[in-house]
N, C-alpha and C positions, 0 to 999 in steps of 0.2 A: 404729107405731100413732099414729093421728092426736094433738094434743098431748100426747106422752109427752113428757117431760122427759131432757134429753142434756145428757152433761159435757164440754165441751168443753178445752183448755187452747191459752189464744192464745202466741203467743211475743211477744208484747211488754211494752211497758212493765206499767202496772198489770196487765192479765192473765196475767202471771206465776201468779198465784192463779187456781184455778177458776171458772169462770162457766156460768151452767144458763140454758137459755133452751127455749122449745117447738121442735119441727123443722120446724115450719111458717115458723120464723122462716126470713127471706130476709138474708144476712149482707151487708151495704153494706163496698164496700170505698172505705179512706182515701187518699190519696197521699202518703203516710209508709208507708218498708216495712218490713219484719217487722223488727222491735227482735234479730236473733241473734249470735252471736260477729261476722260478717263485717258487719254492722253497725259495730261497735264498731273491729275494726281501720280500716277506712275511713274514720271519722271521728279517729281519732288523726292519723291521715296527712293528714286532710283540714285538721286544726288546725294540724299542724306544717306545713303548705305555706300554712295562711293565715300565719302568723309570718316565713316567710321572702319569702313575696309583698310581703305590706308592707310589710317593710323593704326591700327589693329597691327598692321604688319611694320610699318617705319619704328612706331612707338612700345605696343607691346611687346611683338618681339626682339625689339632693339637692333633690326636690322640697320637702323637710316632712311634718309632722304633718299639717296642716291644709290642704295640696293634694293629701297621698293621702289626704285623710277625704272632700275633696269628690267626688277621683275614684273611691273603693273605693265611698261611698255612691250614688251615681249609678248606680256597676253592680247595687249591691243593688238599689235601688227597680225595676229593670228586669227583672231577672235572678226578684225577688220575683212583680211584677206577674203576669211571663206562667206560674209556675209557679202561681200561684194560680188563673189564667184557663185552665188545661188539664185539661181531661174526665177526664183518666186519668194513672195513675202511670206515668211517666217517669225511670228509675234515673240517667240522667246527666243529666235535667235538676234532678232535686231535688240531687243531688249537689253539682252548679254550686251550684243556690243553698245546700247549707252551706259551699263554700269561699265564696261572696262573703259570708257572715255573718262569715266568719273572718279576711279580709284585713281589712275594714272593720273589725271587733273591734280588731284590731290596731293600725291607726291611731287609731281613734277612743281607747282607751284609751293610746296614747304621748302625745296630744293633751290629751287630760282632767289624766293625770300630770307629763309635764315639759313642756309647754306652758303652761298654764295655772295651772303650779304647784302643784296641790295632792298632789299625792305621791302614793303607794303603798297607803297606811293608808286618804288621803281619798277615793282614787279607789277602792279597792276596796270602801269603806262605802256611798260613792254610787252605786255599781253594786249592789251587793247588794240595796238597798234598791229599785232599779227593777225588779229579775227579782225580788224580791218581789211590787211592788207589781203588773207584769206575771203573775205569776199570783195574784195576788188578784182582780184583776178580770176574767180570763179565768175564773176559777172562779164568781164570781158573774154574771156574762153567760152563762155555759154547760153551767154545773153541775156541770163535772169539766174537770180539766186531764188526763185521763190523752188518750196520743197518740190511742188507738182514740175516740175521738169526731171526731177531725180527718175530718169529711165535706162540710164546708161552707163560704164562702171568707172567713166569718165568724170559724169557730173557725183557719181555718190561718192569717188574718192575726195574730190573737193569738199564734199557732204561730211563727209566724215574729219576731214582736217581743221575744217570750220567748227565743227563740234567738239574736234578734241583742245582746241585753243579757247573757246569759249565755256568749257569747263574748266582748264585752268584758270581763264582770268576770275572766274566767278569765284572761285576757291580763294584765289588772294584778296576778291573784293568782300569776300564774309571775312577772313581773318582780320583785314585792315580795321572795317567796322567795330567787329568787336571788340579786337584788341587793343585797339589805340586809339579810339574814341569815345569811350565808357559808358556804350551801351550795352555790352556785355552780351552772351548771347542770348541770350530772352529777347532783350531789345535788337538787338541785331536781326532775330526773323522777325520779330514785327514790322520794322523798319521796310526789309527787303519782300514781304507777306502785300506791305501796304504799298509797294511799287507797282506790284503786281494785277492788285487788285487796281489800280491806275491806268493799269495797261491794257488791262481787259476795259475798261470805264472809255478809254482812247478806239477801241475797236468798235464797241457799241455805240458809242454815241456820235461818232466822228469819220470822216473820210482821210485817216489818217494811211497812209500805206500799210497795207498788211501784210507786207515781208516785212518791213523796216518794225510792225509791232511784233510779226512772228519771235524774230531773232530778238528786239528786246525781253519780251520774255522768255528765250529759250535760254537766254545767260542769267536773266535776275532768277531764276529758278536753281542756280547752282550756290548763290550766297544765300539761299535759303536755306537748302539742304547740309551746305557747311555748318551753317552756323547753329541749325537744327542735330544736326550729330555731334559738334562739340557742348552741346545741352544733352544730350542724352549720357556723355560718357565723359563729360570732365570730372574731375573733383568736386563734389559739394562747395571744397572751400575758396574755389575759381564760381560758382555760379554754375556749375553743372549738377547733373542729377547720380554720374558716378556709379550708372548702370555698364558692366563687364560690356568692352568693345567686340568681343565676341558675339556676346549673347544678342547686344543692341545689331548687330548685321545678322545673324542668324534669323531676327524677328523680320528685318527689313525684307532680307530675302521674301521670305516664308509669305509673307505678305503682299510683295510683287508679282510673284505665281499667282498666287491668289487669284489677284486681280487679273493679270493676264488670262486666268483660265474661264473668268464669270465676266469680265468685260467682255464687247464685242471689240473685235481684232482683224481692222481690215485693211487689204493695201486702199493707198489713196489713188485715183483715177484723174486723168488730166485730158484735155481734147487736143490729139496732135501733136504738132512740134512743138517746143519752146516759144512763147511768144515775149513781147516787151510788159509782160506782167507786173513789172515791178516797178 
């Protein structure tokens, strides 16, 4: 019946909750795909291959902080550019560009903390305070940060900025963990494993906002994955396993295709404009 009212349930972020719209309505789809479990695993592996990328290139090859920040960003702004410039959802090209958020994360926070000295504490206060301050003003420009409004190359550059600050801070909130609080990184993914598993516990059981649990979990996902690739490629006698930084992101790769190619990969759909979703 022409405008009857229909209940739809999105699989993503904030529409985790209900949402009613007319069926006249024509659903716009975003190039962010459906927020579901295989979502999630993808991006852990996506975080843990940005940690050992960048160090791969800062550390093994002895480049630095500060010439894998020029070369990790250089690949972002490019890698960012044409996925914002593309008509349609592309699962391996978004993909790319969350491992280049992640590499670049990774430098830019080893750079922020022990280059420039302000440590752990300061780097991860200054970061917090950008992915704050990045959706604050993405919410006032657009009137909800949940993903399903991402239609426009407006809100995905905000999208994308929000992401690339949010894997920095994540990167300095795994180092801090492990390194200066002596749970080392074993302890350090559990820790950040059991945040996680908190956040999902908050969304099932609770009418807690689901952008506000989106984004917490889209940031405890990066001190996961830090602290999961300096386990994979530290030294034995640091508490790592001391597997070649190469080899450990060649598998990571290998593995993200994978999944990309046998998971299902789809854009996410929203009804209409922007609303106060959040």
């Amino acid at each position: 019946m022409t405008g009857a009212s229909e209940t739809v349930r999105y699989p993503q972020d904030e529409p985790f909750r209900e949402a009613s719209w007319t069926s006249s309505s024509s659903p716009r789809l975003s190039k962010v795909p459906e927020v579901v479990l295989g979502f999630w695993i993808i991006k852990i592996l996506a975080t843990t291959l940005g940690e050992t990328g960048g160090d791969a290139v800062t550390m093994s090859m002895n480049l630095g902080y500060a010439v894998g920040t020029l070369i990790f960003l250089a690949i972002f702004v490019a890698v960012v550019a044409v996925q914002i410039r593309a008509k349609t959802f592309n699962p391996y090209l978004y993909w790319l560009t969350i491992v280049a958020t992640t590499t670049v994360g990774t430098t830019i926070a080893d750079f922020v903390d022990r280059s420039l000295g302000i440590g752990y504490f300061g780097g991860s206060t200054l970061l917090l305070a950008c992915v704050m301050g990045s959706l604050a003003v993405w919410r006032w420009s657009e009137g909800s940060v949940s993903v399903n409004t991402i239609v426009s190359p407006k809100a995905e550059s905000f999208y994308w900025v929000t992401i690339l600050f949010s894997q920095t801070l994540g990167t300095a909130l795994g180092d801090w963990v492990a390194d200066t609080n002596g749970l080392g990184y074993g302890g350090g993914a559990i820790l950040f494993a059991a945040a996680l598993v908190l956040t999902f516990a908050l969304y099932a059981f609770t009418k807690t906002s689901r952008v506000t649990l989106f984004w917490a979990a889209f940031i405890l996902t990066r001190p996961l994955g830090a602290t999961l690739g300096d386990l994979l490629d530290k030294p034995m006698a640091n508490g790592g396993f001391e597997i070649s930084r190469y080899l450990a992101s060649a598998i990571l790769a290998g593995l993200i295709v994978a999944l990309i190619a046998v998971l299902p990969q789809r854009a996410g759909a929203h009804p209409g404009a922007p609303g106060g979703e959040d």
